[in-house]
C-alpha positions, 0 to 999 in steps of 0.5 A: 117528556119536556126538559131543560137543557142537556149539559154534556162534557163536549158541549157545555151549557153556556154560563149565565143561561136562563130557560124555562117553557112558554105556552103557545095560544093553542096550549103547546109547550115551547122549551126556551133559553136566554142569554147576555151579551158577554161583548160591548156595545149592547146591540139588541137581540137576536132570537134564533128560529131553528130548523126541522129537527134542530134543537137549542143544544145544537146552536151553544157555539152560535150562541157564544158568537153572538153574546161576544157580538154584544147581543141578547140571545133567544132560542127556543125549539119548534113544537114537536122538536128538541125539548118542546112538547110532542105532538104525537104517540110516537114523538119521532115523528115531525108534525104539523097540521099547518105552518100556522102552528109554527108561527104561534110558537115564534109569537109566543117566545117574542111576546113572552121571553124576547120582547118583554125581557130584552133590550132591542132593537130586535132581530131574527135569525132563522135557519131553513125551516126556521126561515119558512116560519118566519116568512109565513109569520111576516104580518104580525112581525113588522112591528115586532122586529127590525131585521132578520137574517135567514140561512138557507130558507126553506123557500122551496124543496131542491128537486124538480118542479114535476116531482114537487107537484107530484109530491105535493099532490101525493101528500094531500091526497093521502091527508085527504084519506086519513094518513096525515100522521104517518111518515111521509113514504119512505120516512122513518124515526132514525135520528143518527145519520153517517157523515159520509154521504150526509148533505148537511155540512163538510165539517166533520167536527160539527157534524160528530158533536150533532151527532154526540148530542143525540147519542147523549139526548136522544129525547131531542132526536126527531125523525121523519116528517109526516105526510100532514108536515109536507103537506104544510110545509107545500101550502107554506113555500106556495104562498111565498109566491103569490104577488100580494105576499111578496109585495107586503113582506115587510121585515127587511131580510138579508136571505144567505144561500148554500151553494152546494144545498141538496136540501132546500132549493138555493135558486128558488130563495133567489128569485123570491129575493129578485121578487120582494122588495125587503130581501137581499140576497147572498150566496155562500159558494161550496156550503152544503145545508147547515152553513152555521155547522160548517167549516170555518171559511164558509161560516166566516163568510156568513158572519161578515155578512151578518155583521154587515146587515145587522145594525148595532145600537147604544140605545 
């Protein structure tokens, strides 16, 4: 069931939203949501691209920081994900045939809601997955956007090279005979994690109200991956390291790794930025995955960075 927003009494809807649903080139239904500045200068627009299994409720408190900031904000969630049409019978599971899909879904809210509604210069921030798409979109975003910041990208998985290909190997075969819609092995549709042991961020208070959300919406929730997922996502980081994608990525980046990343591999997004002209790289030392749901040092250290690299304009 499509939705707009979930207001709830720990995490309000921010005053001013506008939101509504894109559709895609393919005919799939985005969830979107803009916002104002609420601070001075003006200094364009930061569209959000969210990672796997996020939703737009979840980044409210980024949102207000980069209003305050004197920004327009866009975010908007994933096919598959949060409040955006489902692809499968069974809507928890996380799927794609192609990280190409995702790419329409970045174009479709940048031609419809960002660029033809708000001011620029125009600016990413995308988050794991999040980072990958607008890796894999880099083509048709040179003429659309300035500067992206991406945390924590999706440029690789953090395990070993041998259980990567063995993966990899794994999903395609298993495409190959007919189970690209179910779970990758071992996957499940549980939405809820436990903050002991979780590898996304060591800030309890962030992590409960993710939780709280969900427990709240659990229509946002997503679980596992599919096969058909990883075998996307496997084609996707493959790419980033071929010479002809390094040599033509074109939207200058500033890439922030997690130094205590169990999720995406942090040595693989820096040495991708050693490899690419227009990418930088800055490693925030102790943060686990999810460095915008961290504690405050950690994402203090994030926004000096951002507000170094992103450039204000008057204009």
């Amino acid at each position: 069931m499509l939705m707009l927003l979930v207001d709830t009494d720990f995490n309000r809807v921010p005053e001013g939203t506008e939101s509504g649903f894109v559709q895609t080139e393919d005919n799939v239904k985005i969830r979107w949501a803009r916002w104002a500045p609420t601070g001075s200068p003006l200094k364009g627009t930061v569209t959000i691209v969210q990672g796997r299994t996020e939703f737009i409720e979840k980044y409210f408190e980024v949102v207000e920081e980069l209003r305050a900031r004197g920004f327009y904000v866009v975010a908007f969630d994933l096919r598959g994900q949060g409040g955006s049409e489902r692809l499968l019978k069974n809507e928890r599971r996380g799927h794609v045939e192609s990280f190409d899909e995702f790419a329409l879904d970045l174009h479709a809210v940048l031609d419809n809601v960002s660029l033809s509604d708000c001011p620029g210069p125009h600016f990413l921030l995308g988050h794991s997955t999040g980072g990958a798409v607008v890796m894999h979109a880099n083509r048709r975003l040179k003429t659309k956007i300035d500067r992206a910041v991406l945390t924590a990208p999706l440029v690789g998985l953090a395990m070993s090279g041998r259980i990567r290909k063995f993966a990899g190997a794994l999903a395609k075969s298993l495409v190959w005979v007919g189970m690209g819609n179910a779970f990758v092995p071992g996957g499940n549709d549980k939405i809820l994690v436990d903050y002991d042991g979780n590898t996304l961020t060591s800030d309890p208070d962030r992590f409960k109200r993710m939780n709280d959300i969900l427990e709240a919406a659990p229509q946002l929730g997503l679980g596992s991956p599919t096969v058909s997922w990883f075998r996307a996502m496997g084609m996707a980081t493959e790419r980033f390291k071929e010479p002809e994608f390094q040599i033509e990525f074109g939207v200058p980046s500033l890439v922030i790794g997690a130094g205590r990343d169990e999720i995406v591999s942090t040595d693989d997004a820096e040495e991708l930025c050693r490899s690419c002209p227009g990418m930088s790289f800055l490693e925030i030392r102790g943060s686990r995955h999810e460095i915008l749901m961290e504690r405050d040092p950690y994402r203090e250290q994030f926004w000096a960075a951002f507000d170094a690299f992103i450039p204000g304009s008057a204009d």
